[in-house]
C-alpha positions in Angstrom: 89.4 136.0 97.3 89.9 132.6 95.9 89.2 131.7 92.4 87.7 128.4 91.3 88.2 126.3 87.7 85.0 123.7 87.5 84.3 121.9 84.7 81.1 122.4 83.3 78.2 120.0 84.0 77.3 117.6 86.4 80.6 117.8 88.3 80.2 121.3 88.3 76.7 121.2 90.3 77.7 118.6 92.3 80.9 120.9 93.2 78.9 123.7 94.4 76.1 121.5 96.2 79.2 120.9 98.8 79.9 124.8 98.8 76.4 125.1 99.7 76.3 122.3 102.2 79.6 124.3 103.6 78.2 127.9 103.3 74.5 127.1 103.8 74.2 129.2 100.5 72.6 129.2 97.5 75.7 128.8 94.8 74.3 129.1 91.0 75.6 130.2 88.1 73.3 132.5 86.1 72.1 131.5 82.9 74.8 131.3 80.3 77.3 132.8 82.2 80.7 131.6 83.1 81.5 133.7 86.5 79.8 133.7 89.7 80.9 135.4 92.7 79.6 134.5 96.3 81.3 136.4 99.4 85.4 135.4 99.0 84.5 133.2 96.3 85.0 133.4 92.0 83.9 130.5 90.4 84.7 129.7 86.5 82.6 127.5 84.4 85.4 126.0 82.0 85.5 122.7 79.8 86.7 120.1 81.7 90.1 119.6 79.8 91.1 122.9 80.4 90.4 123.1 84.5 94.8 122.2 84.8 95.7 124.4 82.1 93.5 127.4 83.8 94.6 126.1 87.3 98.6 126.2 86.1 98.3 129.9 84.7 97.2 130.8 88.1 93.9 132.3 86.2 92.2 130.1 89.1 94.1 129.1 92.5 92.1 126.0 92.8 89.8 123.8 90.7 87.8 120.4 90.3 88.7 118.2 87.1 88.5 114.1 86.9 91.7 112.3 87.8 92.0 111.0 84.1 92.6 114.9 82.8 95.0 115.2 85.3 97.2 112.2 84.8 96.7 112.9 80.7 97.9 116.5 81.3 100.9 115.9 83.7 100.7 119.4 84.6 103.3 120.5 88.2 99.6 120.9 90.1 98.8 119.6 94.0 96.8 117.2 93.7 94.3 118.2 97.6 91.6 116.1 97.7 89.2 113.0 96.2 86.0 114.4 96.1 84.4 111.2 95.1 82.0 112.6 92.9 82.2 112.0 88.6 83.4 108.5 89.3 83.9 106.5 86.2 86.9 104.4 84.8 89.5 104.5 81.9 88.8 101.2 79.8 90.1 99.2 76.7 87.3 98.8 74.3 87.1 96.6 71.0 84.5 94.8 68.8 82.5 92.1 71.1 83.4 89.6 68.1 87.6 90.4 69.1 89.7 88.9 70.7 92.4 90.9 72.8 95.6 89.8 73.0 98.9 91.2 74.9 101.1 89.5 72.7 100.7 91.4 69.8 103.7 93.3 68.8 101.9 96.8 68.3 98.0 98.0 68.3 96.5 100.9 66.5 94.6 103.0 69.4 92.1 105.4 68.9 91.5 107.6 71.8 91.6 111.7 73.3 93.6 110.3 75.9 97.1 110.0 74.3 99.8 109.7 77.3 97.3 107.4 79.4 96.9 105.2 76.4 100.3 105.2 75.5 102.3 104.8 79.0 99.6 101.6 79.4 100.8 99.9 76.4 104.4 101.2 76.8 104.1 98.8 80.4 102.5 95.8 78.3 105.5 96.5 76.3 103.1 96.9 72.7 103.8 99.9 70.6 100.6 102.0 70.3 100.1 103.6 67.2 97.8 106.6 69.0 94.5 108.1 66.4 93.6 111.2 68.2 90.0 111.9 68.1 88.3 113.9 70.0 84.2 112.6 70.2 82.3 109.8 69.0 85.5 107.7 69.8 82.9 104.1 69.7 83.3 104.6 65.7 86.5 104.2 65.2 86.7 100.4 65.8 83.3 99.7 63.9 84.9 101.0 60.7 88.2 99.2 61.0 90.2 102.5 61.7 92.0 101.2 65.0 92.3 97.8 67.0 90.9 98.9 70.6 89.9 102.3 72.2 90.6 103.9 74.8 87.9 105.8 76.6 85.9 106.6 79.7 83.2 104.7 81.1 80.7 105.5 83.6 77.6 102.6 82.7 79.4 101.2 80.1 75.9 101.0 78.0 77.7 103.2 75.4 79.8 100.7 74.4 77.6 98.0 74.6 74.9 99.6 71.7 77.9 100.2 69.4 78.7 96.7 69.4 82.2 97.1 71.7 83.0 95.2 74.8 85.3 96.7 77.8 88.2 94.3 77.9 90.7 96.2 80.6 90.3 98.4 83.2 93.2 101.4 82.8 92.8 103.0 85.8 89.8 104.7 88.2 88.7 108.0 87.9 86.7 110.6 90.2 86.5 114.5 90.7 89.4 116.0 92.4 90.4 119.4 94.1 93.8 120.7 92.9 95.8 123.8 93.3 98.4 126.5 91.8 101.6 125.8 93.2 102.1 129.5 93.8 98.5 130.2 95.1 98.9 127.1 97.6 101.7 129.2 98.7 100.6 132.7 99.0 96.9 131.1 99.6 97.4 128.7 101.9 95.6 129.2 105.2 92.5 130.0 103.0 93.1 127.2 100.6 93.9 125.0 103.9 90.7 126.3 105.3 88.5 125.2 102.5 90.1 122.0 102.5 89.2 121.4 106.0 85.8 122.0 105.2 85.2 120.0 102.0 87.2 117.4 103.6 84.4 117.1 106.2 81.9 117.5 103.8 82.4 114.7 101.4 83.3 112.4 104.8 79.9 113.3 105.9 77.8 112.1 102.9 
């Protein structure tokens, strides 16, 4: 039996439209609950933060989280396999009337993303003073709380109707299938196995 973090929504379905690709199943989570079981399979329906934090307790073996959590989180995971699915981007974000400029000495950041934003400043050598918020990150700027953000985009339009313009690209971000260190271990033909078959999977689409 293998056990399987995904974070809820659309990388969640998009997860187990693979496993039913695979399996030539139907995989679908009941309504309003957060465990389904197919054959050798449990999956968990879990906030997308906490995939690496369930993944690193060993509460699942495996899971699918964005490559932003995972760099944010730093957690001792294996990092298996892009998915490609849930692609989107980490980007700078300001008001479209500012200017941004690398030379300042230190900015005031308002993000969820604390170590991402920081280490990207820390290179540009600017001190960051990090705001931690946790939604609705767009307002922070507009009411003269912070400099720049630092959030994900997928269209961008978000931005763009508060008034905010992407100025930087942090880094790229997609779905991606990670593993317990100790369950890759005692798992591993079956984790292996599955890997194999996703692998082929996502190659084929």
């Amino acid at each position: 039996m293998i056990t399987i973090a995904l974070p809820k929504g659309r990388i969640a379905k998009e997860t187990l439209d693979i496993f039913e690709k695979i399996f030539d199943k139907k995989f679908a989570f009941e309504d309003r609950k957060l465990i389904l079981k197919e054959d050798d399979f449990t999956f968990l329906l879990v906030r997308n933060q906490d995939v690496p934090t369930y993944v690193l307790h060993q509460a699942a073996d495996i899971g699918v989280v964005g490559l932003d959590v995972l760099s944010e989180k730093e957690f001792d995971l294996v990092d298996l396999l892009d998915l490609k699915i849930g692609r989107c981007k980490v980007c700078i974000g300001m008001k479209n009337e500012d200017e941004f400029n690398f030379d300042k000495p230190s900015i005031k950041v308002a993000t969820k993303m604390e170590n991402i934003a920081r280490k990207y400043f820390s290179s540009k050598a600017i001190a960051a003073k990090i705001i931690k918020l946790y939604g609705s990150i767009e307002l922070a700027p507009l009411v003269d709380m912070c400099d720049v953000i630092v959030d994900i985009v997928e269209t961008g339009e978000t931005m763009k109707q508060n008034g905010l313009k992407v100025v930087e690209t942090i880094m790229d971000s997609s779905a991606h299938l990670i593993a317990n260190k100790n369950s890759f271990i005692s798992k591993k033909v079956e984790i292996l196995n599955l890997y194999e078959k996703i692998s082929k999977a996502i190659s084929d689409l």
